[in-house]
mmCIF entry with sequence, helices, sheets and N, C-alpha, C, O atoms, coordinates in Angstrom:
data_MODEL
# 
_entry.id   MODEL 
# 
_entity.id                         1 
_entity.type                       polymer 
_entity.pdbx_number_of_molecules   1 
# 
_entity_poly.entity_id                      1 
_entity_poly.type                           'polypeptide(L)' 
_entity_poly.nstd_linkage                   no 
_entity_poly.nstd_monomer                   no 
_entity_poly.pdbx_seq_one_letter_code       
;(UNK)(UNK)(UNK)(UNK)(UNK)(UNK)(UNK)(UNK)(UNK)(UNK)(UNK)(UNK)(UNK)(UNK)(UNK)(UNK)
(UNK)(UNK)(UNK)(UNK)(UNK)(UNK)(UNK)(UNK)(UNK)(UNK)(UNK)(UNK)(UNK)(UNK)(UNK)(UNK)
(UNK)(UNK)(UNK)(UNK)(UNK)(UNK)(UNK)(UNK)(UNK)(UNK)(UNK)(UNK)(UNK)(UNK)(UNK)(UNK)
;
_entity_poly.pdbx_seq_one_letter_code_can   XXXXXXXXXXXXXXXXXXXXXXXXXXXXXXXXXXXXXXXXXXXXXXXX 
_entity_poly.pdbx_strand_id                 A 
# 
loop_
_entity_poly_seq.entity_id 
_entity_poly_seq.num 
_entity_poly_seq.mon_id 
_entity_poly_seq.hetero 
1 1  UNK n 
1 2  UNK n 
1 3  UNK n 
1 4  UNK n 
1 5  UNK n 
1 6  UNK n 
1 7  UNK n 
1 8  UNK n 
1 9  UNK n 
1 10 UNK n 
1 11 UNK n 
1 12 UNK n 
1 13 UNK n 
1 14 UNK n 
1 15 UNK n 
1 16 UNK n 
1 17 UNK n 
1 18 UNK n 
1 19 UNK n 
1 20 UNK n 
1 21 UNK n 
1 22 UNK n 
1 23 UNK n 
1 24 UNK n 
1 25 UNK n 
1 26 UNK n 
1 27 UNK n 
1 28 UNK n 
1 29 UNK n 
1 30 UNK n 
1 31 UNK n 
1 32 UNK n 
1 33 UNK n 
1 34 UNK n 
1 35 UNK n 
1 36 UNK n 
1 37 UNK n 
1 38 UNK n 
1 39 UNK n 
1 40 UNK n 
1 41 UNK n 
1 42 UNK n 
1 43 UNK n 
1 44 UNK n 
1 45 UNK n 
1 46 UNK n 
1 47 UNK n 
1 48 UNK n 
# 
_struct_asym.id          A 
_struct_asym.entity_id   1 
# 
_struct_conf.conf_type_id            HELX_P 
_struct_conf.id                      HELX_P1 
_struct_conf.pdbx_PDB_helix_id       AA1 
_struct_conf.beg_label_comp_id       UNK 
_struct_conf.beg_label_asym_id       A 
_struct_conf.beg_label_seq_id        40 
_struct_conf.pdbx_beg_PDB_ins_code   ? 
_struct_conf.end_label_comp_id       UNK 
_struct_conf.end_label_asym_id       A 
_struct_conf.end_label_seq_id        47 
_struct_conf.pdbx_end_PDB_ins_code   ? 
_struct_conf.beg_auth_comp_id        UNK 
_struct_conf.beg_auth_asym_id        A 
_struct_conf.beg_auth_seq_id         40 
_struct_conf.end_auth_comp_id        UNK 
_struct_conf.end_auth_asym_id        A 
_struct_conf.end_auth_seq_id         47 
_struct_conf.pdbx_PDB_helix_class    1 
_struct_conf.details                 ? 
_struct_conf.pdbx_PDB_helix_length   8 
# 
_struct_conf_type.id          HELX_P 
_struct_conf_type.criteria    ? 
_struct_conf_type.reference   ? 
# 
loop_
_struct_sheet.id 
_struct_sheet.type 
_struct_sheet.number_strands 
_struct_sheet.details 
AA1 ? 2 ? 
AA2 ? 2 ? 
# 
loop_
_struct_sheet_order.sheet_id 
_struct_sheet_order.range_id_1 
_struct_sheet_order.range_id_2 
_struct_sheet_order.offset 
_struct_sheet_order.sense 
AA1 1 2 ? anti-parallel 
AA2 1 2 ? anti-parallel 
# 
loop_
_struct_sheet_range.sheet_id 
_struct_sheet_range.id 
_struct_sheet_range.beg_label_comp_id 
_struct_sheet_range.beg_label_asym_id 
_struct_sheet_range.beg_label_seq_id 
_struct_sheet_range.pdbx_beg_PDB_ins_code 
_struct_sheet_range.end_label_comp_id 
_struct_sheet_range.end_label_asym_id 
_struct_sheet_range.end_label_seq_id 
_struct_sheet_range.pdbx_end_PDB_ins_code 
_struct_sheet_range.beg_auth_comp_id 
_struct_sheet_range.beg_auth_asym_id 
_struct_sheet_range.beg_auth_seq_id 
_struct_sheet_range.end_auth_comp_id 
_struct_sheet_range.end_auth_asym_id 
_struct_sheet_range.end_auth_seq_id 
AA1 1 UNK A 2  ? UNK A 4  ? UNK A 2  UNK A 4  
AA1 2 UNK A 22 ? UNK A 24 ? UNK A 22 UNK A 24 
AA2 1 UNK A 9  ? UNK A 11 ? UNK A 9  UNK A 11 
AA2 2 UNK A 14 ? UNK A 17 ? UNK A 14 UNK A 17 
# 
loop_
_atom_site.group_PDB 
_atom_site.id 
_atom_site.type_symbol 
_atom_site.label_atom_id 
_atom_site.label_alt_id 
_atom_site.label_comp_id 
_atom_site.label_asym_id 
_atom_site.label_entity_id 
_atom_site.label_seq_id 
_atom_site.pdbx_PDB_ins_code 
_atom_site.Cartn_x 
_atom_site.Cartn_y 
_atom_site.Cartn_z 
_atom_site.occupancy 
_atom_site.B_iso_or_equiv 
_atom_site.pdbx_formal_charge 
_atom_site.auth_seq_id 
_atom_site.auth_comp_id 
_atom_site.auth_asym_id 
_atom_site.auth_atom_id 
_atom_site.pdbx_PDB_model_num 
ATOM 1   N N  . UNK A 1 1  ? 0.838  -1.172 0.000   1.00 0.00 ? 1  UNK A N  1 
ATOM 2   C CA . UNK A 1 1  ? 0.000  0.000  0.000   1.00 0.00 ? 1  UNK A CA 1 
ATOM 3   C C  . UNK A 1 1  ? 0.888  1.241  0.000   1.00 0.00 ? 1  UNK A C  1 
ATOM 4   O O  . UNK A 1 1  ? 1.835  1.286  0.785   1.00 0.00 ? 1  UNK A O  1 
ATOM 5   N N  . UNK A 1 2  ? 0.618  2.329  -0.899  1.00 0.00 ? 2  UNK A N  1 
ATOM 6   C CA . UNK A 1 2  ? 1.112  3.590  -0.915  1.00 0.00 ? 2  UNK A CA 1 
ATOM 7   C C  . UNK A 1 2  ? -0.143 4.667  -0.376  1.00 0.00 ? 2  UNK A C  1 
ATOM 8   O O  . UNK A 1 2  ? -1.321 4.673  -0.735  1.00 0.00 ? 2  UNK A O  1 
ATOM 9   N N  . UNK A 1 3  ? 0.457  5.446  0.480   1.00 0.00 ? 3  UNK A N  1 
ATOM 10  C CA . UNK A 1 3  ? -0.204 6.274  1.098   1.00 0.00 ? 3  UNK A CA 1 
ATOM 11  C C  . UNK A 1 3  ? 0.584  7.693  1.047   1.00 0.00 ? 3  UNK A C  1 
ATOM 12  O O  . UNK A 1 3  ? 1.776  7.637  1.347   1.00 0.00 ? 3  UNK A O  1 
ATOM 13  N N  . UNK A 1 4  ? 0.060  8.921  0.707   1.00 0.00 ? 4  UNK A N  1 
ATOM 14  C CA . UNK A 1 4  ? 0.482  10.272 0.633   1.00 0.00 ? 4  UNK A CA 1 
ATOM 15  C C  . UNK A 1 4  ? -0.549 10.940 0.926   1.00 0.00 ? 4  UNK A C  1 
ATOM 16  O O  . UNK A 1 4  ? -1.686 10.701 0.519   1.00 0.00 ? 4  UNK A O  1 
ATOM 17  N N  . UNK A 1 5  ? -0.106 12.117 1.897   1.00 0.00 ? 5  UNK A N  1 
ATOM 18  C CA . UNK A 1 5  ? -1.024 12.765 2.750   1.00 0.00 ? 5  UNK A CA 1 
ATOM 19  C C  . UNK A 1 5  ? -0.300 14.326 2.734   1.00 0.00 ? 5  UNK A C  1 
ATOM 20  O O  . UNK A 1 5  ? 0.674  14.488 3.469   1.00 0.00 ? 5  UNK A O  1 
ATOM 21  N N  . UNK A 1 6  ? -0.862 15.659 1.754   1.00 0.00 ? 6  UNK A N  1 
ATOM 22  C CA . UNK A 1 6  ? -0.075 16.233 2.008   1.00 0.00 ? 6  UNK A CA 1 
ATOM 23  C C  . UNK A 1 6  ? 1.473  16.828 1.399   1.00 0.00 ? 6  UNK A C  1 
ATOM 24  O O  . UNK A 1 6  ? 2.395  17.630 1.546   1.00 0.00 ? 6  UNK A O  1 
ATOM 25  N N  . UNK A 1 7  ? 1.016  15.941 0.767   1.00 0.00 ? 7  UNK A N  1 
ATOM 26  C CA . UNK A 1 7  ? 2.606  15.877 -0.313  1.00 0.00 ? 7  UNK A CA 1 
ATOM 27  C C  . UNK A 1 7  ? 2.751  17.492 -1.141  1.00 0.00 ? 7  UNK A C  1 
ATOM 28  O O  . UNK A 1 7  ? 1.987  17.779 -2.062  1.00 0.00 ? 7  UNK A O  1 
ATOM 29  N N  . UNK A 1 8  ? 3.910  18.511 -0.622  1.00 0.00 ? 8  UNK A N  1 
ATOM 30  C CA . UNK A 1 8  ? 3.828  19.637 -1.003  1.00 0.00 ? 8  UNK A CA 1 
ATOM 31  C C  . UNK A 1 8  ? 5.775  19.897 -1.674  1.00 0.00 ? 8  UNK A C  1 
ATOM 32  O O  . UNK A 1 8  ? 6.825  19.688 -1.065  1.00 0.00 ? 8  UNK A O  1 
ATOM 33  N N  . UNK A 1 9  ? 5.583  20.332 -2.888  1.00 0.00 ? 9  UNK A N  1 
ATOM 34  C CA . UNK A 1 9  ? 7.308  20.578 -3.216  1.00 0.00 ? 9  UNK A CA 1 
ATOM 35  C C  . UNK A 1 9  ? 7.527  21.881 -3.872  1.00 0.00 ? 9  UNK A C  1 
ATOM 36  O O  . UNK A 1 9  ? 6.913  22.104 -4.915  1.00 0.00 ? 9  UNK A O  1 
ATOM 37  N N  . UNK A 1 10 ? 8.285  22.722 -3.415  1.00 0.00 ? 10 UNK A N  1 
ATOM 38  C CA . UNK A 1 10 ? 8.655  24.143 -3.962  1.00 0.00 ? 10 UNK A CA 1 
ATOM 39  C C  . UNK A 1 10 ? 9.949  24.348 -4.577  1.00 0.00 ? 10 UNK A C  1 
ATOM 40  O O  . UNK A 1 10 ? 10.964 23.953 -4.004  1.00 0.00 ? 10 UNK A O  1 
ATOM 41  N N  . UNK A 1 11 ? 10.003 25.058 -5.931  1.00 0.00 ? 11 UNK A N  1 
ATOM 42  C CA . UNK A 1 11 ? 11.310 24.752 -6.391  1.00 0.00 ? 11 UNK A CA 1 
ATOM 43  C C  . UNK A 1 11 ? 11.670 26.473 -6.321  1.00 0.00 ? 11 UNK A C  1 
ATOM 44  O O  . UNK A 1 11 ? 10.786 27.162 -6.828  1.00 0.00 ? 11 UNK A O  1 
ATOM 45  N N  . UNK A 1 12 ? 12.639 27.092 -5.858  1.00 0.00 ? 12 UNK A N  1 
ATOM 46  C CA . UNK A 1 12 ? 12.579 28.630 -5.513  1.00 0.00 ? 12 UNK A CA 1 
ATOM 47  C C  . UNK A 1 12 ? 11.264 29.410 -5.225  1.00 0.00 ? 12 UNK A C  1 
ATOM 48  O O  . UNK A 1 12 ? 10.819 30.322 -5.922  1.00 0.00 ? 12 UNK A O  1 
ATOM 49  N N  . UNK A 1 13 ? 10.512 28.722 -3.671  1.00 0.00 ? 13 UNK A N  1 
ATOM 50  C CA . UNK A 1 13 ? 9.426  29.539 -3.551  1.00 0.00 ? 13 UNK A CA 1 
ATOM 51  C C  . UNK A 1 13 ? 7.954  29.202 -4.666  1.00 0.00 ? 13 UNK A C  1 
ATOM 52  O O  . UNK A 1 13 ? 6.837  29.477 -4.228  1.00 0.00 ? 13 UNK A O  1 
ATOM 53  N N  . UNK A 1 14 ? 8.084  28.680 -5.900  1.00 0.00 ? 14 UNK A N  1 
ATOM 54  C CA . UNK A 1 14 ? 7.374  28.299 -6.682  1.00 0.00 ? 14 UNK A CA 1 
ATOM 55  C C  . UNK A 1 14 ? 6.874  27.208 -6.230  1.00 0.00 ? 14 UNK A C  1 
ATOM 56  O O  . UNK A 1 14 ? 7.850  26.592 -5.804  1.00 0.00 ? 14 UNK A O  1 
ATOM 57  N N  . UNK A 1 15 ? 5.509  26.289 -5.978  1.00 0.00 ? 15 UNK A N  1 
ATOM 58  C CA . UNK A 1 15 ? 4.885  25.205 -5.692  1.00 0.00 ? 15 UNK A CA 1 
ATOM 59  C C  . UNK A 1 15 ? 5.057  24.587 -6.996  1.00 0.00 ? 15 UNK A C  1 
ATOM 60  O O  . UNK A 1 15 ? 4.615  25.091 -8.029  1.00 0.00 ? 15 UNK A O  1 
ATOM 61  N N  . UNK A 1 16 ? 5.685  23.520 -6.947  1.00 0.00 ? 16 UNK A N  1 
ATOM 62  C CA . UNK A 1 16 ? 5.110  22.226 -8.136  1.00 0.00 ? 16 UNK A CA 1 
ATOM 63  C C  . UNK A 1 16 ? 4.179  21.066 -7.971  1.00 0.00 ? 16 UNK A C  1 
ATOM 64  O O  . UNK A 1 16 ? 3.693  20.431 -8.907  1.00 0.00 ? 16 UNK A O  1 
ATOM 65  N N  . UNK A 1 17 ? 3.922  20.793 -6.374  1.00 0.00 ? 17 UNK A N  1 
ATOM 66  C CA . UNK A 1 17 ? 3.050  20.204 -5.881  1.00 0.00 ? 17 UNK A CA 1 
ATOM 67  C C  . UNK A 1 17 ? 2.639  20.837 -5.130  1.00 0.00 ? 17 UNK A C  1 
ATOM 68  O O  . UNK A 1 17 ? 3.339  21.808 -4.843  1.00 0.00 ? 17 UNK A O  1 
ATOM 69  N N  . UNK A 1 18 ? 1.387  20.688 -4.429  1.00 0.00 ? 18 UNK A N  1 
ATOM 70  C CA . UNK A 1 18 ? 0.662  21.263 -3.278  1.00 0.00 ? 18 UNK A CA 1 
ATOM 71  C C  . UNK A 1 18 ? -0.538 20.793 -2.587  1.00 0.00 ? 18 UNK A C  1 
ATOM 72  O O  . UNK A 1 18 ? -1.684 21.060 -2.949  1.00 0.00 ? 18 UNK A O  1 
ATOM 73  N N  . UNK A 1 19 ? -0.189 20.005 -1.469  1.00 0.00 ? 19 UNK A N  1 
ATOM 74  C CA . UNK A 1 19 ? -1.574 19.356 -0.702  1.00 0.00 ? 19 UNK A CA 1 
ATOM 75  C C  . UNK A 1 19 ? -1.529 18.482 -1.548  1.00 0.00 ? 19 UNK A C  1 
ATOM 76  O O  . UNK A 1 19 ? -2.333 18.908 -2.377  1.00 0.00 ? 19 UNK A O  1 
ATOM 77  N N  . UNK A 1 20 ? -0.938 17.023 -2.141  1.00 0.00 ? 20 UNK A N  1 
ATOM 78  C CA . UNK A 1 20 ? -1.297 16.490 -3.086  1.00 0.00 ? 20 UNK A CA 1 
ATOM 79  C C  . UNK A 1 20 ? -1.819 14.996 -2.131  1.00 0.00 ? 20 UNK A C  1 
ATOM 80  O O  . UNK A 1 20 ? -0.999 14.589 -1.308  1.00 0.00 ? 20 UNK A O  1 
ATOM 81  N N  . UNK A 1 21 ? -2.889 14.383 -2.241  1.00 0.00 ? 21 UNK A N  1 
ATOM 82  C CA . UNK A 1 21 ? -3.133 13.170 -1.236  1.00 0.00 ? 21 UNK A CA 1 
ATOM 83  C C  . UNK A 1 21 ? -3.610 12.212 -2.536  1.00 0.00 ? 21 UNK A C  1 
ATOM 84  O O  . UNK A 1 21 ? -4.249 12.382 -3.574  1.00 0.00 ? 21 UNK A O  1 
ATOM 85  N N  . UNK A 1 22 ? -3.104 11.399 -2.040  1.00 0.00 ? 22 UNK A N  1 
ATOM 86  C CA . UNK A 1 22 ? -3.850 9.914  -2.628  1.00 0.00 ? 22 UNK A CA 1 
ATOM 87  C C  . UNK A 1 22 ? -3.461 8.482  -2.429  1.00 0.00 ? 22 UNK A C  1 
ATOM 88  O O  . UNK A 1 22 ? -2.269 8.375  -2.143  1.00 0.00 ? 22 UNK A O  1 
ATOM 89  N N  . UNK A 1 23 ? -4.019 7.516  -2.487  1.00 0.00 ? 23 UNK A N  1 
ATOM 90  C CA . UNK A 1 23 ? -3.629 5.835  -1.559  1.00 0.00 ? 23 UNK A CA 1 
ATOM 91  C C  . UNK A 1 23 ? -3.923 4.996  -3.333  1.00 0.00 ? 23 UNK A C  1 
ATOM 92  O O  . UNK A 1 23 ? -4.501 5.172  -4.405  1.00 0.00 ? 23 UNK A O  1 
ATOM 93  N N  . UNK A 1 24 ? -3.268 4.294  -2.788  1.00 0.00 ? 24 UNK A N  1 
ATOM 94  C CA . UNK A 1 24 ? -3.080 3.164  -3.755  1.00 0.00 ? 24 UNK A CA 1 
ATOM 95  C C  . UNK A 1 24 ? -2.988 1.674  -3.035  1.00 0.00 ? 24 UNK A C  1 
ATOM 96  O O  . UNK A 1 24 ? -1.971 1.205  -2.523  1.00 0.00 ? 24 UNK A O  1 
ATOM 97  N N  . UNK A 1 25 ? -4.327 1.021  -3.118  1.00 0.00 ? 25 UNK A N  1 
ATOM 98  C CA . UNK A 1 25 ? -3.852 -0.004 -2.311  1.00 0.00 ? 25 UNK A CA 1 
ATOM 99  C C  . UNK A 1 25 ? -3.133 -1.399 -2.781  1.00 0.00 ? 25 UNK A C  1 
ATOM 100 O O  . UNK A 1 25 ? -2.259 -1.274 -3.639  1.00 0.00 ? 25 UNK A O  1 
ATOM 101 N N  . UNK A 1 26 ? -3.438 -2.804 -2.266  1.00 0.00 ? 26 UNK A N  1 
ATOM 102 C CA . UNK A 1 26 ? -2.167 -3.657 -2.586  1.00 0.00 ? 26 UNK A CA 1 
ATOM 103 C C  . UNK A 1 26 ? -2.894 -4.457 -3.247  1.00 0.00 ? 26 UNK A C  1 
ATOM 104 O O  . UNK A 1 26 ? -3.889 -5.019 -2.790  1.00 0.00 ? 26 UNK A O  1 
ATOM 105 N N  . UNK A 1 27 ? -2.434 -4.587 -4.449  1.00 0.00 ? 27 UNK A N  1 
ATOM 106 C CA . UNK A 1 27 ? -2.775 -5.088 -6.076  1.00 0.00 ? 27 UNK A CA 1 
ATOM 107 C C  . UNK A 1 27 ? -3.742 -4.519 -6.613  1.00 0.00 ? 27 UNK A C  1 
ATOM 108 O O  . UNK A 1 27 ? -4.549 -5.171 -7.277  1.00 0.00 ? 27 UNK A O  1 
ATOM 109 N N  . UNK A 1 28 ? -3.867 -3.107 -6.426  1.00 0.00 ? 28 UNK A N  1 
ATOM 110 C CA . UNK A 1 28 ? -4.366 -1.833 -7.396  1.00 0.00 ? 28 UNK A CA 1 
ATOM 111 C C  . UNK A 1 28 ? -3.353 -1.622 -8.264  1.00 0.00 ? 28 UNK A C  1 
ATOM 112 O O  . UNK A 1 28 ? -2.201 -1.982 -8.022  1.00 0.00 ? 28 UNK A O  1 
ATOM 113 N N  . UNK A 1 29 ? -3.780 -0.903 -9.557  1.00 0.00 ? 29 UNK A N  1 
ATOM 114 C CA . UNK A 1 29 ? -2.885 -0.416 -10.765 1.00 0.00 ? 29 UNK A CA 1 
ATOM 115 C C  . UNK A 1 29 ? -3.626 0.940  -11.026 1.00 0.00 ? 29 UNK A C  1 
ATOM 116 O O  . UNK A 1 29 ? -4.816 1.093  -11.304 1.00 0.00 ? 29 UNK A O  1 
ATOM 117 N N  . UNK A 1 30 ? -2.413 2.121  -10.837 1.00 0.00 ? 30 UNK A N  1 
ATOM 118 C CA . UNK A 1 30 ? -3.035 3.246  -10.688 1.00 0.00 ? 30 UNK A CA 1 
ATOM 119 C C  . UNK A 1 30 ? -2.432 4.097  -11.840 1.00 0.00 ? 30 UNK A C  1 
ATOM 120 O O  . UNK A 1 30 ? -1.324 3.707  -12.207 1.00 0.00 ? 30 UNK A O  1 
ATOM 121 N N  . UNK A 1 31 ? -2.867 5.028  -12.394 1.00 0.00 ? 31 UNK A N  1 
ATOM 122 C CA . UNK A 1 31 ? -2.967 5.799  -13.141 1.00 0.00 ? 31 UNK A CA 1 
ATOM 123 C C  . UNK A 1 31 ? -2.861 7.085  -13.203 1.00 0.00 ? 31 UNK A C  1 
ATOM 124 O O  . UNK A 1 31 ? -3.919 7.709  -13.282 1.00 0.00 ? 31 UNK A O  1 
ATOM 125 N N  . UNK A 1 32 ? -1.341 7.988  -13.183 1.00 0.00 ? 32 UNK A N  1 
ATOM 126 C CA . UNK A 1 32 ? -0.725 9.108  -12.906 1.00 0.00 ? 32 UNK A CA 1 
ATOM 127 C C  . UNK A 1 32 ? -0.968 9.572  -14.209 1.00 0.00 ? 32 UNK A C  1 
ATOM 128 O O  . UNK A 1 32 ? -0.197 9.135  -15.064 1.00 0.00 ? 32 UNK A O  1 
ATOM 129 N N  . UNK A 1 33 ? -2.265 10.720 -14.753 1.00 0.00 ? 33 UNK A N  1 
ATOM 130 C CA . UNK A 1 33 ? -2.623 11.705 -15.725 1.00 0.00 ? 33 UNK A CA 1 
ATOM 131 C C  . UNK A 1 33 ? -2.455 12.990 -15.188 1.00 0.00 ? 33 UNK A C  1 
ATOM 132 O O  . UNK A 1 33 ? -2.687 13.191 -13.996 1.00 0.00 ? 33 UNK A O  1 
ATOM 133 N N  . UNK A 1 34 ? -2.054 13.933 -15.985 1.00 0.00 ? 34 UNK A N  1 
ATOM 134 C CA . UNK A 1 34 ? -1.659 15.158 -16.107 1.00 0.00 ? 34 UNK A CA 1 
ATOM 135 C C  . UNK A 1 34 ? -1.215 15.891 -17.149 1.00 0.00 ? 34 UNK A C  1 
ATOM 136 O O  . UNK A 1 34 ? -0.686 15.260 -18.065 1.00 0.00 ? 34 UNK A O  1 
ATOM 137 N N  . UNK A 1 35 ? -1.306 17.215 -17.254 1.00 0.00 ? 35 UNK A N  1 
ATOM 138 C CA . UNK A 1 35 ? -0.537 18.015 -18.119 1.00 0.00 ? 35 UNK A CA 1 
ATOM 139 C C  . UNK A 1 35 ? 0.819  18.358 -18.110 1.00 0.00 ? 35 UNK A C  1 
ATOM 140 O O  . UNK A 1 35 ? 1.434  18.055 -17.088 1.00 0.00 ? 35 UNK A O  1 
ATOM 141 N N  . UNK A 1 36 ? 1.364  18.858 -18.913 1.00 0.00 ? 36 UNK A N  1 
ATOM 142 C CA . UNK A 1 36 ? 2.747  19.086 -18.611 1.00 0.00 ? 36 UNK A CA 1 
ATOM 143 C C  . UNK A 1 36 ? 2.734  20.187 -18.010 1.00 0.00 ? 36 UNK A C  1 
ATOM 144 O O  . UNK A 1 36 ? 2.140  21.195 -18.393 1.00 0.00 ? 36 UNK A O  1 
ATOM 145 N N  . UNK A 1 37 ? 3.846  19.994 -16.340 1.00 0.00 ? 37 UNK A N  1 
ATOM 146 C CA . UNK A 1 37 ? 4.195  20.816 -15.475 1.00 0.00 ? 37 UNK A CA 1 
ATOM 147 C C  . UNK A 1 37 ? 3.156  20.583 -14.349 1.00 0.00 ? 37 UNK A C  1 
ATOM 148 O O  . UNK A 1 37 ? 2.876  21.494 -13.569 1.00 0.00 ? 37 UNK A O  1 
ATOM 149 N N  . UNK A 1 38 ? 2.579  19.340 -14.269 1.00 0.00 ? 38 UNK A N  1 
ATOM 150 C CA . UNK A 1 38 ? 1.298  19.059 -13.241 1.00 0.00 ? 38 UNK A CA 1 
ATOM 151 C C  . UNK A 1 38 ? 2.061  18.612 -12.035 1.00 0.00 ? 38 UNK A C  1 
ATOM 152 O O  . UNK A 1 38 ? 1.492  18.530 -10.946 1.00 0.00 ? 38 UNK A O  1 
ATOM 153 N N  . UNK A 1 39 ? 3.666  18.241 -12.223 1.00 0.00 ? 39 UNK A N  1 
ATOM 154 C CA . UNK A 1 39 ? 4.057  17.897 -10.844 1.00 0.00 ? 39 UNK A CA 1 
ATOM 155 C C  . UNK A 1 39 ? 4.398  16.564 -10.993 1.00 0.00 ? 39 UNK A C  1 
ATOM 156 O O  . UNK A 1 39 ? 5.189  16.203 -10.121 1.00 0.00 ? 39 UNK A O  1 
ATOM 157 N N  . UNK A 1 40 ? 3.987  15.428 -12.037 1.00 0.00 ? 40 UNK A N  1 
ATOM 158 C CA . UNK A 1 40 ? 3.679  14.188 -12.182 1.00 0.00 ? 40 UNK A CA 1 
ATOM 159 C C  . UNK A 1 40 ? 5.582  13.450 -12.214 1.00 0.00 ? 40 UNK A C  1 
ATOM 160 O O  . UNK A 1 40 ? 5.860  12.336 -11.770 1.00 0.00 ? 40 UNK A O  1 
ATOM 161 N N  . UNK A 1 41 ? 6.042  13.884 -12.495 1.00 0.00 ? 41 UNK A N  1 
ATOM 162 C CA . UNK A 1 41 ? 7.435  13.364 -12.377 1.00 0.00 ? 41 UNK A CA 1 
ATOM 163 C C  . UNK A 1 41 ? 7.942  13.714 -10.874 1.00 0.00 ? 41 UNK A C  1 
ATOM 164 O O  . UNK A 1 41 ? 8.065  12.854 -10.002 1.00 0.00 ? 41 UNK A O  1 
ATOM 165 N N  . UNK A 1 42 ? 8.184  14.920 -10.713 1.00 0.00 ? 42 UNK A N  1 
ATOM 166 C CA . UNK A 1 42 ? 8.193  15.298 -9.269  1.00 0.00 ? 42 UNK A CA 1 
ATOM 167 C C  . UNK A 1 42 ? 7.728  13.969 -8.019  1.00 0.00 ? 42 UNK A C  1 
ATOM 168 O O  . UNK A 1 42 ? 8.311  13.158 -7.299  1.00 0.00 ? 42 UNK A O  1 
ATOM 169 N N  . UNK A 1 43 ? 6.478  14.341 -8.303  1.00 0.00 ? 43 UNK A N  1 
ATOM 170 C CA . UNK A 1 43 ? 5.781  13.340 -7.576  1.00 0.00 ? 43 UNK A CA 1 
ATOM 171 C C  . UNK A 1 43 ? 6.378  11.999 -7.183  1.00 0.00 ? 43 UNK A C  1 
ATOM 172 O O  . UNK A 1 43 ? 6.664  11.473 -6.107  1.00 0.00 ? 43 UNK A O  1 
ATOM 173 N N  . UNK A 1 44 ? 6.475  11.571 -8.735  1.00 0.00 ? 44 UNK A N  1 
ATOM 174 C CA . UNK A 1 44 ? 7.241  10.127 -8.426  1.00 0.00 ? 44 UNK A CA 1 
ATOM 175 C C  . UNK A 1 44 ? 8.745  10.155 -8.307  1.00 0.00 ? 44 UNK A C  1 
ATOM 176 O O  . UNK A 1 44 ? 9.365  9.161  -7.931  1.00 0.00 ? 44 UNK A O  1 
ATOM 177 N N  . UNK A 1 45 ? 9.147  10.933 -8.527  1.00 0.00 ? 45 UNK A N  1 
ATOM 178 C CA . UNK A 1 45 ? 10.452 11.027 -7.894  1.00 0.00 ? 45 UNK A CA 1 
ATOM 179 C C  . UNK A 1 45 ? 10.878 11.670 -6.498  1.00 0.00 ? 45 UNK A C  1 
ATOM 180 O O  . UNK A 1 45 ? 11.999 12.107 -6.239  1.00 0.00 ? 45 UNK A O  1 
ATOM 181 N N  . UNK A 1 46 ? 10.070 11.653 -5.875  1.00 0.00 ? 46 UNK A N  1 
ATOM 182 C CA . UNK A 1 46 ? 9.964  11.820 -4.428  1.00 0.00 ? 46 UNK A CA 1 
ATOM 183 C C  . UNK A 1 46 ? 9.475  10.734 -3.866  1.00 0.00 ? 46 UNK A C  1 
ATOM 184 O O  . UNK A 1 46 ? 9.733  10.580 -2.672  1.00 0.00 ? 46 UNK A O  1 
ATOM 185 N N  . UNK A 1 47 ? 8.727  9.805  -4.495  1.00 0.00 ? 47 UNK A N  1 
ATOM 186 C CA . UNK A 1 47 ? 8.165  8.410  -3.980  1.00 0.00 ? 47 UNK A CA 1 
ATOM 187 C C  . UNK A 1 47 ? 9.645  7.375  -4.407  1.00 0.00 ? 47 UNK A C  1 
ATOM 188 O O  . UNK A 1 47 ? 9.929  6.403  -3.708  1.00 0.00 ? 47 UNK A O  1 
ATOM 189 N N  . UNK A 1 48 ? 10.153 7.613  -5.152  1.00 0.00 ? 48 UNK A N  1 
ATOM 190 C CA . UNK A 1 48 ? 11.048 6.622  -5.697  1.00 0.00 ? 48 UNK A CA 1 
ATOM 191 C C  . UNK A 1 48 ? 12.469 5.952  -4.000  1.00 0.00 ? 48 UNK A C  1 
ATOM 192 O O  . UNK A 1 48 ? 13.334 5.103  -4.217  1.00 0.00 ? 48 UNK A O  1 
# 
């Protein structure tokens, strides 16, 4: 299970994430959509 609660990242004062929450539970397959600059790499490279 992945759990994020909160998940906030600033790159000079700029937010690229903010308040970001969401669970993934165990043998779910989840689905990271976005635009470009939504944070979506960020994201997982802070989970990594």
């Amino acid at each position: 299970m992945i759990k994020v609660e909160n998940l906030t990242k600033r790159y000079a004062g700029q937010p690229a994430i903010q308040n970001l929450d969401f669970e993934v539970g165990k043998g779910e397959i989840m689905g990271f959509l976005g635009p470009n600059g939504a944070g979506k790499t960020t994201t997982m490279r802070i989970l990594a």
